[in-house]
C-alpha positions in Angstrom: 0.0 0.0 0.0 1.2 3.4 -1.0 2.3 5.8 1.7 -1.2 7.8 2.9 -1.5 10.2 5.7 -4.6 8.5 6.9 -4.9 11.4 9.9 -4.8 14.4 7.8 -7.4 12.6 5.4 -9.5 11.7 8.2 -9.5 15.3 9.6 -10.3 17.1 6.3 -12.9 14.0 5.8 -14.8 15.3 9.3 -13.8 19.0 9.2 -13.0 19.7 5.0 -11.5 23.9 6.4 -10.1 22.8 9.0 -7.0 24.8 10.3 -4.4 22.8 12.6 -0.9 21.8 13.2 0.8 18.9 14.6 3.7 18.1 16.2 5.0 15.4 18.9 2.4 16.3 21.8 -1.0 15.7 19.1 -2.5 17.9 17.2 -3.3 21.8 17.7 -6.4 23.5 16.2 -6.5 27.0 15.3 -9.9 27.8 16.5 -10.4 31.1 15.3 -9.9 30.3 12.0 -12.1 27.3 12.2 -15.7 29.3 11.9 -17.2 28.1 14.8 -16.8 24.4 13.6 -16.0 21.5 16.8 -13.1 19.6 16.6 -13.6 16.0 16.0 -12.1 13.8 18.5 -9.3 11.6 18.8 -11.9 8.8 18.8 -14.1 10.3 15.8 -10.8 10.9 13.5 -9.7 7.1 14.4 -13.4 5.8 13.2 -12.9 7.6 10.1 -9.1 6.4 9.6 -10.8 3.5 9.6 -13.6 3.9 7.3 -11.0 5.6 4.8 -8.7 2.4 5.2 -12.0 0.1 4.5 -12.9 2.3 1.3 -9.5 2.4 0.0 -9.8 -1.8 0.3 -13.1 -1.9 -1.2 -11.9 0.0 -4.3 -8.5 -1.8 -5.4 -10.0 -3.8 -7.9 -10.8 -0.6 -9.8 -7.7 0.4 -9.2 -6.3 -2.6 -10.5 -8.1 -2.9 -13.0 -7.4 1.0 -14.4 -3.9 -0.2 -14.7 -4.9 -3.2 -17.1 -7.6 -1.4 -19.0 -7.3 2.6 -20.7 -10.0 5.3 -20.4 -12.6 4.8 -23.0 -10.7 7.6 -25.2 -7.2 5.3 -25.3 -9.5 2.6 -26.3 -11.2 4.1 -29.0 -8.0 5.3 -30.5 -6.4 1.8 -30.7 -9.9 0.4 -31.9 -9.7 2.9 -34.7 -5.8 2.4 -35.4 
């Protein structure tokens, strides 16, 4: 599996503006900047790690299977070649 930052997915997932920083001691939010908007908890942004992990899963046959078939427009063009 390809290198993800599944935490900063996760966060923009549950809060898509959201203004933060992170270093050693967690993660600090900028909440002046967030408009009023909670921040999700350590436990919400671990249930959506893993909901992102479980879609990411779910979809590597179509990723697989982009690799072994072109967009419609590549296929066309070697149809009509």
């Amino acid at each position: 599996m390809p290198y993800y930052d599944w935490e900063n997915d996760a966060i923009k997932s549950l809060v898509p503006n959201a203004q933060y920083a992170r270093d050693g001691s967690g993660i600090h939010w900028n909440k002046d900047e967030n408009n009023g908007e909670s921040c999700p908890t350590e436990v919400e942004i671990d249930a959506e790690i893993v909901r992102l992990k479980a879609e990411y899963t779910t979809q590597a046959y179509a990723r697989n299977r982009q690799d072994d078939y072109p967009d419609w427009g590549t296929q066309l063009e070697k149809i009509y070649d």
